[in-house]
C-alpha positions as CSV (number, residue, x, y, z in Angstrom):
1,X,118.7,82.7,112.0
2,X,119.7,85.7,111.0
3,X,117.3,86.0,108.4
4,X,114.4,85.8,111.2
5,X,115.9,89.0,112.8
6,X,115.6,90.9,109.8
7,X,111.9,89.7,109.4
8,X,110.8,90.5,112.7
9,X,113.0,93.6,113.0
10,X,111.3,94.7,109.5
11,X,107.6,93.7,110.9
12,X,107.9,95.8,114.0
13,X,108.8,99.2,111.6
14,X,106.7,98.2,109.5
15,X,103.7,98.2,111.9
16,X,104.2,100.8,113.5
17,X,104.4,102.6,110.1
18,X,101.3,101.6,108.9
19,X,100.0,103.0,112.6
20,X,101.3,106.5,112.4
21,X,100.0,106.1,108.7
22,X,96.5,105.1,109.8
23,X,96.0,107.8,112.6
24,X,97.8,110.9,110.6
25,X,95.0,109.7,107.9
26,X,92.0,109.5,110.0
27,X,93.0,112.8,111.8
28,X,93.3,114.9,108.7
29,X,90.5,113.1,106.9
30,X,87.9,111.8,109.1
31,X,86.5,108.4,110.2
32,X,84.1,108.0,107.6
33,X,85.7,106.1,105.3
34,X,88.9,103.8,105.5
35,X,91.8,106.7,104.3
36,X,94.6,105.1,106.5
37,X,93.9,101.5,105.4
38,X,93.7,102.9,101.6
39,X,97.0,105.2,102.0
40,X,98.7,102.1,103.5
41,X,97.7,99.8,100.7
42,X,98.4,101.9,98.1
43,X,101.9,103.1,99.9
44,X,103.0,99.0,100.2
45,X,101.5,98.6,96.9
46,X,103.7,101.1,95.3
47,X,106.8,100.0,97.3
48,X,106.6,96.2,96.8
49,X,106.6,97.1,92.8
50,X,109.3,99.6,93.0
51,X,111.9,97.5,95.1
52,X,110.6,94.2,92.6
53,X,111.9,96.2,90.0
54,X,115.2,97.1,91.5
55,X,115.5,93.4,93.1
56,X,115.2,91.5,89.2
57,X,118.1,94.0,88.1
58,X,120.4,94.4,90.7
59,X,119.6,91.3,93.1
60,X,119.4,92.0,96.7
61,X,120.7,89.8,99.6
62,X,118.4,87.2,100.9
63,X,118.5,89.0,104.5
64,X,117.5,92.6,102.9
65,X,115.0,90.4,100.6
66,X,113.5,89.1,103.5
67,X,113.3,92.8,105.5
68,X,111.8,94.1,103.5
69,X,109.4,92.2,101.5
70,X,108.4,89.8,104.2
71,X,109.0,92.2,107.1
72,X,108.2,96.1,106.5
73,X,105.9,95.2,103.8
74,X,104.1,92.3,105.2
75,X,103.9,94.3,108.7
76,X,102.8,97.5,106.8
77,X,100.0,96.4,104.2
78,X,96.6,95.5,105.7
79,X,94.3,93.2,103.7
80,X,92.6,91.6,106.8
81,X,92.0,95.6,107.9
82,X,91.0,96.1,104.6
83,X,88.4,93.4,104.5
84,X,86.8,94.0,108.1
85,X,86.2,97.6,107.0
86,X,84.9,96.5,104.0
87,X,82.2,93.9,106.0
88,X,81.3,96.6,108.9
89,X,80.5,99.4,105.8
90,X,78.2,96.5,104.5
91,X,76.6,95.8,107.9
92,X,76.3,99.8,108.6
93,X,74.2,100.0,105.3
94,X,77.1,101.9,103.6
95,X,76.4,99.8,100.4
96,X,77.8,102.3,98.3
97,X,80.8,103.6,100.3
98,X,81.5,99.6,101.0
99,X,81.8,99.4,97.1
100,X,84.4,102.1,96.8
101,X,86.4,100.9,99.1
102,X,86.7,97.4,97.3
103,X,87.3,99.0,94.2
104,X,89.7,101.8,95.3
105,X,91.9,99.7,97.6
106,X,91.8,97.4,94.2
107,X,92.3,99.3,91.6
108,X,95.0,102.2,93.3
109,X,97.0,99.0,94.6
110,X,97.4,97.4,91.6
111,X,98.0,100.1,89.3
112,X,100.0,101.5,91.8
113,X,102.2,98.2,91.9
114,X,102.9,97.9,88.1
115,X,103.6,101.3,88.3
116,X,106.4,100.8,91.3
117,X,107.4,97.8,89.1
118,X,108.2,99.8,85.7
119,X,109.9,102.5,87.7
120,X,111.7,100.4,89.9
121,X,113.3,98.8,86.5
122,X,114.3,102.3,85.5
123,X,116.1,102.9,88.3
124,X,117.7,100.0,89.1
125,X,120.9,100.7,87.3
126,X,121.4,103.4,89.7
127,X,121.3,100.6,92.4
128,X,123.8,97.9,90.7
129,X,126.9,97.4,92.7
130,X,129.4,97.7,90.1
């Protein structure tokens, strides 16, 4: 039971993160193309490889596991978001900036989560309990 407090306490910051991240985005860079679901992405995407990383070396408990894999990441990333903006630039005509989108949120993600990954493992021993 616990467990499900640390997910939903996780999912609510994590939300809310990814809202302040979204409108901070689309204030300093406009509403023309997707920034704040891209930044978001890329953020969780960077995150989810660096605590993997720390988590294979040093283990975390299944209650912080669950906060913040299944809670502040899954309540911060946005593939649904990402795929709604994807289909509106398509139905606006915005062929090309639909394409970018796709490949950007795909390509900065997953780079960006091997690179978490790999970084995560170096630090980990700064993170083991004993």
């Amino acid at each position: 039971m616990i467990q499900i407090f640390f997910i939903m306490l996780g999912g609510a910051l994590g939300a809310l993160s990814r809202f302040w991240v979204s409108i901070g985005m689309h204030k300093y860079l406009g509403m023309g193309f997707p920034w704040g679901t891209l930044v978001v992405n890329a953020i969780g995407s960077f995150a989810i490889g660096f605590l993997w990383g720390i988590w294979e070396r040093t283990g975390l408990s299944p209650e912080l596991k669950a906060f913040l894999f299944v809670g502040i990441l899954g309540g911060f990333t946005t593939f649904s978001s990402f795929s709604l903006e994807t289909l509106n630039l398509f139905k606006a005509g915005d062929y090309k900036l639909a394409l970018l989108n796709v490949l950007a949120n795909n390509l900065v993600s997953i780079s960006l989560v091997v690179g978490g990954y790999f970084l995560g493992k170096f630090f980990a021993p700064h993170f083991s309990a004993g």
